[in-house]
C-alpha positions in Angstrom: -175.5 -232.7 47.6 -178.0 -230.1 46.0 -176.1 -227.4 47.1 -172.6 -228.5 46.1 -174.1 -229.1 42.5 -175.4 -226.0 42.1 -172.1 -224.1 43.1 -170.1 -226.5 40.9 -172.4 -225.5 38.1 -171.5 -222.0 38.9 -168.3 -222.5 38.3 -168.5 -224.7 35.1 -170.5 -222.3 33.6 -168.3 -219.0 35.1 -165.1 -221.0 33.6 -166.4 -221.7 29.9 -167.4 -217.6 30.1 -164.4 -216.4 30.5 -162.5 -219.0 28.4 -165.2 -217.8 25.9 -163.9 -214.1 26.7 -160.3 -214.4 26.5 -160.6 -216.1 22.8 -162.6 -213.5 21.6 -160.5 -211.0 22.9 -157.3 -212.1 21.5 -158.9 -212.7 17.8 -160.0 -208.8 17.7 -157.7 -206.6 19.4 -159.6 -203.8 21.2 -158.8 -200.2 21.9 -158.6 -198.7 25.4 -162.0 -197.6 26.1 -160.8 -194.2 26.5 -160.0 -194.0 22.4 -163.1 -195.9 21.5 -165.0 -193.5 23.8 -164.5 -190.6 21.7 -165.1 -192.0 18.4 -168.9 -193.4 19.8 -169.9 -192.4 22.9 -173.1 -192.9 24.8 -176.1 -191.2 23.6 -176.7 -187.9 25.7 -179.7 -186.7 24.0 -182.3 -185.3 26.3 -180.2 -185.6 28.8 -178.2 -182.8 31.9 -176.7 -183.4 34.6 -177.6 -181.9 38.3 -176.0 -178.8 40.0 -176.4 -179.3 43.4 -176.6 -177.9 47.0 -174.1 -179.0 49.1 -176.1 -181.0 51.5 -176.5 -183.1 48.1 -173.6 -183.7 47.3 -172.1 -186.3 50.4 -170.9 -188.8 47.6 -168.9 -186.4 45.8 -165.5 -187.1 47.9 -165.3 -190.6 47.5 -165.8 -190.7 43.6 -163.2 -188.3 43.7 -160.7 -190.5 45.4 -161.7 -193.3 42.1 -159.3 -193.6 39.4 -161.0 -191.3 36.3 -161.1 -194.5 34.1 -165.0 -195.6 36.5 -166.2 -192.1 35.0 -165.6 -192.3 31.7 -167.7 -193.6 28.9 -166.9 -196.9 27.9 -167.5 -198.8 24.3 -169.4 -201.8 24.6 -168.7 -204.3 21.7 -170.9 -206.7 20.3 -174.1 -205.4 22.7 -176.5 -202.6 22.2 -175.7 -200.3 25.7 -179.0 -198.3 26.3 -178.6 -194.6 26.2 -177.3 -192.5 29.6 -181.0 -190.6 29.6 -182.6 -194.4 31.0 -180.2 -194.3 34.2 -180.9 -190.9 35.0 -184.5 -191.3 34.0 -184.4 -194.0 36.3 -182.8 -192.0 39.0 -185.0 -188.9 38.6 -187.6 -190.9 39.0 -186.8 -193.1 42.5 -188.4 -192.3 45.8 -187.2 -193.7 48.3 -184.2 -194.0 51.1 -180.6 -193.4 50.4 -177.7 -194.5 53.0 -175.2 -192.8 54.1 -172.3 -194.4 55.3 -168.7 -192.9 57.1 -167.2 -196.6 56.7 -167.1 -199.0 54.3 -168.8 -201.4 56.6 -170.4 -199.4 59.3 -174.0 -199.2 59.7 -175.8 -196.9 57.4 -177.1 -193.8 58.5 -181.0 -193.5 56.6 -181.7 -190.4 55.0 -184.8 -189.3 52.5 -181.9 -186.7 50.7 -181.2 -188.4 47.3 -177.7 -187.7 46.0 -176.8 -185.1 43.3 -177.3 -186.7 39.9 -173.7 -185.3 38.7 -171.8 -186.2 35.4 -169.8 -188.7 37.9 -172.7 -190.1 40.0 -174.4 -190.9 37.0 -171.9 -192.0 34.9 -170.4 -194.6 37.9 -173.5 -196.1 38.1 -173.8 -196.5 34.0 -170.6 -197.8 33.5 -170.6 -200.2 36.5 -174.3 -201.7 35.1 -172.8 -202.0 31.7 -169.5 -203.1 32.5 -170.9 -206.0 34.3 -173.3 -206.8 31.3 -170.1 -206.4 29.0 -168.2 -208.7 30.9 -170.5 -211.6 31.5 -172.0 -211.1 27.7 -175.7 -210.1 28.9 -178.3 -207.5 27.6 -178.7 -204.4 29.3 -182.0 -204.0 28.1 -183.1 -207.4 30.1 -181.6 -206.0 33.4 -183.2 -202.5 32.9 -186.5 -202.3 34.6 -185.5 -204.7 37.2 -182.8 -202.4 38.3 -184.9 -199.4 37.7 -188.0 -201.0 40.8 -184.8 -202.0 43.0 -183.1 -198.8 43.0 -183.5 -196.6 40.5 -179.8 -196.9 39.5 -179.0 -195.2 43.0 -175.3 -196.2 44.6 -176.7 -195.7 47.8 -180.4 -197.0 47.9 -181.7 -198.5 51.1 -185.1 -199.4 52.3 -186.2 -197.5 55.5 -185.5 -200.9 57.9 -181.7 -200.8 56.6 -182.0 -204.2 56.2 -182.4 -204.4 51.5 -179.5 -202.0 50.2 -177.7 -201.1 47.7 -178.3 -200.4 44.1 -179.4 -204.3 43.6 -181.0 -204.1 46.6 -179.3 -207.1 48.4 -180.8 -208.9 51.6 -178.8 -211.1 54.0 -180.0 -214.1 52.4 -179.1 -212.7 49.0 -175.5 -211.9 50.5 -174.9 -215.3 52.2 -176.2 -217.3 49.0 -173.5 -215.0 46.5 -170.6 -215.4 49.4 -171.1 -219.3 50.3 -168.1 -221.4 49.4 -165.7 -218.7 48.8 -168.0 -217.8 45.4 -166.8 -213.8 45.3 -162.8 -214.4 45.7 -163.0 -217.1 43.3 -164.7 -215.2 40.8 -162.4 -212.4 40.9 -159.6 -214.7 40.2 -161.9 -216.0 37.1 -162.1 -212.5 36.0 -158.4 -211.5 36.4 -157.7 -213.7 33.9 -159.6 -212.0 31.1 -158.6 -209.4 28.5 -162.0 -207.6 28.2 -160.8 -204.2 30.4 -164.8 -204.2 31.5 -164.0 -207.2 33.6 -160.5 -206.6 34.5 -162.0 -203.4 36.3 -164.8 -205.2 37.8 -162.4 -207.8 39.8 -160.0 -204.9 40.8 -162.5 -202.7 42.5 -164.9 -204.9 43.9 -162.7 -205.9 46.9 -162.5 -208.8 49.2 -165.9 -209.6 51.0 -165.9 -210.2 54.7 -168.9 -212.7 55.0 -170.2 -210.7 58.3 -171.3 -208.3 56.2 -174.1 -209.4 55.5 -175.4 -208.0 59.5 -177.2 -205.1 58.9 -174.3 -203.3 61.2 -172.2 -203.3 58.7 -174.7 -203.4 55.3 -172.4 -200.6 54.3 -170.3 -203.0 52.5 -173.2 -203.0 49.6 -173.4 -199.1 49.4 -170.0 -197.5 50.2 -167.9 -196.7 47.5 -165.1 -197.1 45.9 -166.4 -201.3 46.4 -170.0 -200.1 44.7 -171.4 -200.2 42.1 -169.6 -202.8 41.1 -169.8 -204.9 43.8 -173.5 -204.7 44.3 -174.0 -205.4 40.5 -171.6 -208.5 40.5 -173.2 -209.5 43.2 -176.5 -209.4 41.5 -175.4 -211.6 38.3 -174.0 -214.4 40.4 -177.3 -214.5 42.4 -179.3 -214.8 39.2 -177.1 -217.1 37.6 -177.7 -219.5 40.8 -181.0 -218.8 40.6 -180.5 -219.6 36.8 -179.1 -222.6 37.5 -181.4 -223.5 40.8 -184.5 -222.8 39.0 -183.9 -225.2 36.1 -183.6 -227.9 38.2 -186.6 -226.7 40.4 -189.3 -227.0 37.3 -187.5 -229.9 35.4 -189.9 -232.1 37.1 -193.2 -229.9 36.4 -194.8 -232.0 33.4 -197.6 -229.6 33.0 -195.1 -226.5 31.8 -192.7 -227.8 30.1 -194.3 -226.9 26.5 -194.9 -223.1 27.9 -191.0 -222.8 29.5 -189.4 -220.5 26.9 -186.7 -218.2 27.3 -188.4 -215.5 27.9 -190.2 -217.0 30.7 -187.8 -218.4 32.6 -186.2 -214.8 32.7 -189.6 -213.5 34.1 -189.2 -216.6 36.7 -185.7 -215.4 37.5 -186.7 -212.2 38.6 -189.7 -213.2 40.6 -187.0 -215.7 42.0 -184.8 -212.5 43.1 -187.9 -211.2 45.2 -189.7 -213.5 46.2 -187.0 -216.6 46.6 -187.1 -219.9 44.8 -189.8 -221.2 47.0 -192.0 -218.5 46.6 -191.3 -218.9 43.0 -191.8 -223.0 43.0 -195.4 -222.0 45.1 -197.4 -220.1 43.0 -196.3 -222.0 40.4 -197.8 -225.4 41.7 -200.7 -223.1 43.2 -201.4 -222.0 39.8 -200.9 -225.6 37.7 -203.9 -226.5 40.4 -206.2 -224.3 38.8 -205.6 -225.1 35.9 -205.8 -228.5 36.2 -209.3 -227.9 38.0 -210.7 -226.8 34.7 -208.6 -229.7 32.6 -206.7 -226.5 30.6 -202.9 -226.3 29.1 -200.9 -224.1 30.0 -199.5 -221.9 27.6 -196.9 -219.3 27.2 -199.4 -216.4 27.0 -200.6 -218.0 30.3 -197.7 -218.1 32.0 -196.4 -214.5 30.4 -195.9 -212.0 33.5 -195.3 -209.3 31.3 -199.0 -207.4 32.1 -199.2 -204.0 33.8 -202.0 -204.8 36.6 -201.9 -201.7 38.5 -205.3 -201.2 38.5 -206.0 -204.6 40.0 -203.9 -204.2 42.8 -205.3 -200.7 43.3 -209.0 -202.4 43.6 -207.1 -205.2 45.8 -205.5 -202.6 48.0 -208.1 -200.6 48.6 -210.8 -203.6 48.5 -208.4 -206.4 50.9 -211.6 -208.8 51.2 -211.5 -209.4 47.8 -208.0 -210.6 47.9 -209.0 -212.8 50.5 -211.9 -214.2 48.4 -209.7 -214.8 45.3 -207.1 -216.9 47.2 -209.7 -219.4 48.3 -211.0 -219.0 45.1 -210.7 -221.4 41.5 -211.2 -218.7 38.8 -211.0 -220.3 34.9 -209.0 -218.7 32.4 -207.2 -216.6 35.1 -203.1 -215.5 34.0 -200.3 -216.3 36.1 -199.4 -212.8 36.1 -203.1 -212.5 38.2 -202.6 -215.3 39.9 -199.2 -213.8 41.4 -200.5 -210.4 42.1 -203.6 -211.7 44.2 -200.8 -213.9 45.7 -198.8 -210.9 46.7 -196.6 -211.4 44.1 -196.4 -208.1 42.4 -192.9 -208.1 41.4 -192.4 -208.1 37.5 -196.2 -206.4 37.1 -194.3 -203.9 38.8 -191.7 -204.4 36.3 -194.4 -203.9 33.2 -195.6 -201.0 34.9 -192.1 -199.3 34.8 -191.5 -200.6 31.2 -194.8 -199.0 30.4 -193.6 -195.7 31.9 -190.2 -195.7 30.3 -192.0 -196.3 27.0 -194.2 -192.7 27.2 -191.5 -190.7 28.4 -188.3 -192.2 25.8 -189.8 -195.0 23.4 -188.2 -198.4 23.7 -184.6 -197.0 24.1 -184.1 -198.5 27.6 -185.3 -202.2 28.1 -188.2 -204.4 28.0 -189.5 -207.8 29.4 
């Protein structure tokens, strides 16, 4: 009954979105993004693309088989797109695995070589993360950092098991939850019925979705272009907006929040959601209400606010493990959720605020933020 809620939600929601679309749309007329382009195109400052090796450059023969229109800059009306330099800062700045795939849903072949950051690479992934935003009216700067942890903007990024891939990173579980009840096809026909070009190309690219792909034998499927980006980041709004949907009903029935539960918390909680699943999420939570209510204290929105860069606490917890061990068992007054997660092994959006921190020293607050 939960379940079938939920994906009716979806769908109520998805529905008044595009309706929402098409009426804007047809009150201002827009120009193909390829005119608009040239009269404000993204920033470039600070900002070259890579020359590469061959051995670099195994993505190069599939973009080329993409229709141009992936690679070009597009406008973005009515939202703020953050600059070209963040996704290549982002991409500079990723190690980790890439996967390399001869089929669309073969098994991916892990390799440590990290593809040339040419005009094209780097532009597909830029327009596919703001197309996406365009299209389903969010803020790129929200999606930013968490992006940046998953993948660092990289087509092809895969963790060393094979098993979390693409440039959202999916899992299986993550796969299954987007592809239940048909969720992907029916979207697509959702979005085929807008004007706004960004989701007219998302719906023509992304392809049908055969739900064994979510086997790692064929995890392909979330790297292999042409179906990626676009796929991977579609994928990744319908899992928050489940988790969105899921997540209000999940703390509806917490008195001791309710006050604290802004908007800009329940973001934080989405994106813990997206690592560490809604029970995780829904466990710490309670864990942490129970220490609070130890010492008869509110919670607050500071107190609840995940957006602290705690590196050097889990660098004493890593290299100190006992003391994690000791601050599990242990009721600590005026601790933060953000601590409370982190000695919980919940280091997800700290990691976040560490990357926002980063991104802030090297190109202001050009990119995003929590």
């Amino acid at each position: 009954m939960g379940k079938a809620k939920t994906t009716a939600s979806l769908f109520a929601v998805l529905s008044f979105f595009i309706v929402h679309c098409v009426h804007k749309t047809t009150e201002q007329v827009r120009e193909p993004s390829s005119q608009s382009a040239e009269k404000n195109p993204p920033q470039l400052n600070s900002y070259r693309f890579e020359y590469c090796e061959q051995n670099r450059l195994y993505l190069e023969d599939d973009m080329e088989k993409m229709p141009s229109e992936y690679f070009e800059p597009h406008i973005h009306e009515g939202m703020d797109a953050i600059p070209v330099k963040c996704i290549q800062f982002a991409q500079r700045n990723f190690n980790g695995h890439y996967g390399v795939c001869a089929e669309q849903e073969d098994r991916p072949r892990i390799s440590k070589v990290k593809p040339c950051l040419t005009r094209n690479y780097t532009m597909l992934a830029y327009n596919a993360y703001h197309d996406v935003m365009d299209c389903f009216n969010l803020n790129p700067r929200d999606f930013y950092l968490q992006i940046m942890i998953e993948s660092g903007f990289h087509i092809n990024a895969i963790n060393k098991t094979g098993f979390d891939s693409g440039m959202s990173q999916f899992t299986a579980n993550g796969i299954k939850k987007v592809t239940a009840n048909n969720m992907v096809e029916r979207t697509r026909r959702i979005l085929l019925e807008s004007s706004r070009p960004s989701c007219q190309r998302i719906s023509s690219i992304v392809g049908s979705f055969n739900i064994d792909a979510f086997s790692v034998e064929k995890r392909c499927s979330m790297i292999s272009l042409p179906k990626n980006p676009y796929r991977a980041m579609m994928f990744n709004y319908l899992h928050t907006l489940l988790d969105q949907i899921a997540i209000e009903e999940l703390l509806s029935d917490i008195p001791e929040i309710q006050d604290a539960l802004t908007d800009k918390i329940k973001r934080q909680f989405v994106y813990l959601a997206y690592n560490r699943g809604l029970t995780g999420l829904r466990n710490r939570v309670k864990g942490y209400i129970a220490t609070r209510n130890y010492f008869s204290q509110t919670i607050t929105e500071n107190d609840l606010d995940l957006n602290k860069n705690l590196t050097a606490v889990k660098k004493v917890l890593n290299l100190e493990p006992e003391k994690k061990a000791i601050l599990k068992k242990a009721r600590v007054r005026n601790m933060s959720f953000a601590e409370y997660a982190v000695i919980h092994d919940a280091t997800y959006v700290s990691d976040m605020s560490a990357a926002g921190d980063y991104v802030q020293r090297n190109l202001g607050n050009s990119c995003g933020d929590l």
